[in-house]
N, C-alpha and C positions, 0 to 999 in steps of 0.2 A: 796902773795901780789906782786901786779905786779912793776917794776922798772921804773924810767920817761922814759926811753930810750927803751922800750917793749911798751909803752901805743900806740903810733902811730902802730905798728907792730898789735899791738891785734887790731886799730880801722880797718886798711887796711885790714884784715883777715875777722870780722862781714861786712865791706863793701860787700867785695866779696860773703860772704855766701848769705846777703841778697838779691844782685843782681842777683845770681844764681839760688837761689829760683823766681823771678822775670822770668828770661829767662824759664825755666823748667814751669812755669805757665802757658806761652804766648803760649809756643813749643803745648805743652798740648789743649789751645782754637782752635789752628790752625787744628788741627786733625778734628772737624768736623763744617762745616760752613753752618747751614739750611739757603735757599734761596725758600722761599714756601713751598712747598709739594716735594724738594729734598733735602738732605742733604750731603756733599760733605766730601770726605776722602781723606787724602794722602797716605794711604796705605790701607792693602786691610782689609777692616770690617771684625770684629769679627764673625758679626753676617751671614757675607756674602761670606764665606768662600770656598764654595762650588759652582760648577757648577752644574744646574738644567734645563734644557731643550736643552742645546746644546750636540752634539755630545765629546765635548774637555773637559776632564777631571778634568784638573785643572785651577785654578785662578791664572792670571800671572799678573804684573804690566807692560805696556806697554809704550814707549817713542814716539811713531808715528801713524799716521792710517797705515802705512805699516807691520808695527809690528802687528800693532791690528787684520788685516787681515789673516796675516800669521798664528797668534795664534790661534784667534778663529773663524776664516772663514767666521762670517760672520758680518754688522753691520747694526745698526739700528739709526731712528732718531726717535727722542721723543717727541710729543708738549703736552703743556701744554694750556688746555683753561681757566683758573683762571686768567691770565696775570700777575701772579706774576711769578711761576717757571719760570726758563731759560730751552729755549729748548735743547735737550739734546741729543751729536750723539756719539755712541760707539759701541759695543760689551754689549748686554742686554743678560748677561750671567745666572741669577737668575731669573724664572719668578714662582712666586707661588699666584696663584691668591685669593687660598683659605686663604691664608696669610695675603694677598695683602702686599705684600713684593715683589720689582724689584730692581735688581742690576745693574751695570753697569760698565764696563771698560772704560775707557774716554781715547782719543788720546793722552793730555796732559800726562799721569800716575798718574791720580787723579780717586776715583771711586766716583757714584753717588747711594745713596739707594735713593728711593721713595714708594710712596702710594696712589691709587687712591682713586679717590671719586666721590661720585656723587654730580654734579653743579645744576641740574634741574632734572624734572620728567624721559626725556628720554637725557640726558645729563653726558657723565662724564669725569672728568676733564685730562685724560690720553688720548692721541692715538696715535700710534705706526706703524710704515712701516719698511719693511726691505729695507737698503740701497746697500752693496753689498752682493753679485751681482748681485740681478736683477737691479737695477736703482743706479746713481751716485748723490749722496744729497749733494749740495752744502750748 
């Protein structure tokens, strides 16, 4: 049995539990944020773990396009013809088309998975260029 002088002590204690349950929920949404046909990470997907068609072995989290570069030598931009996805510039370090599963390192140190599709008959909703270093994509 609790004593009057504990009843405030125990309600300030279920505050905090409840509101920390509350942050730990939010923390959790933020992890991944579909915007179209991408989906955005703030660390590196489970599912994406791996490098697949570049020569650099591992998957880094990067703070710069400087960094990005240095890492994985090389970057790409990404558009989207749906007009929803945001287009998309990084290190497209996962390309498994049989999948259709594409990853991506993003300058911020956020990563991007995606999925194509097709829009029309000879239409499909992904196209891809490499930026460095043959060309500078603004």
């Amino acid at each position: 049995m609790l004593h009057r002088k504990q009843a405030p002590f125990v309600k300030l204690i279920a505050l905090a539990a409840v509101l920390s349950g509350l942050f730990c929920q939010c923390k959790v949404e933020r992890q991944t944020l579909p915007v179209g046909a991408v989906t955005f990470h703030n660390d590196i997907p489970a599912d994406c773990a791996t490098v697949q068609g570049l020569k650099q072995s591992t998957v880094k989290r990067v703070k710069s396009e400087e960094e990005l570069i240095k890492h994985y030598g090389i970057t790409f931009r990404v558009r989207f013809q749906d007009k929803v996805s945001p287009d998309l510039y990084g290190a497209l370090y996962y390309q498994n088309p049989g999948e259709n599963k594409y990853c991506m390192a993003l300058p911020d140190g956020r990563f991007a998975i995606f999925a194509d599709k097709k829009l029309g008959e000879n239409t499909m909703n992904v196209s891809q260029e490499v930026c460095y270093p043959i060309l500078k994509c603004d």
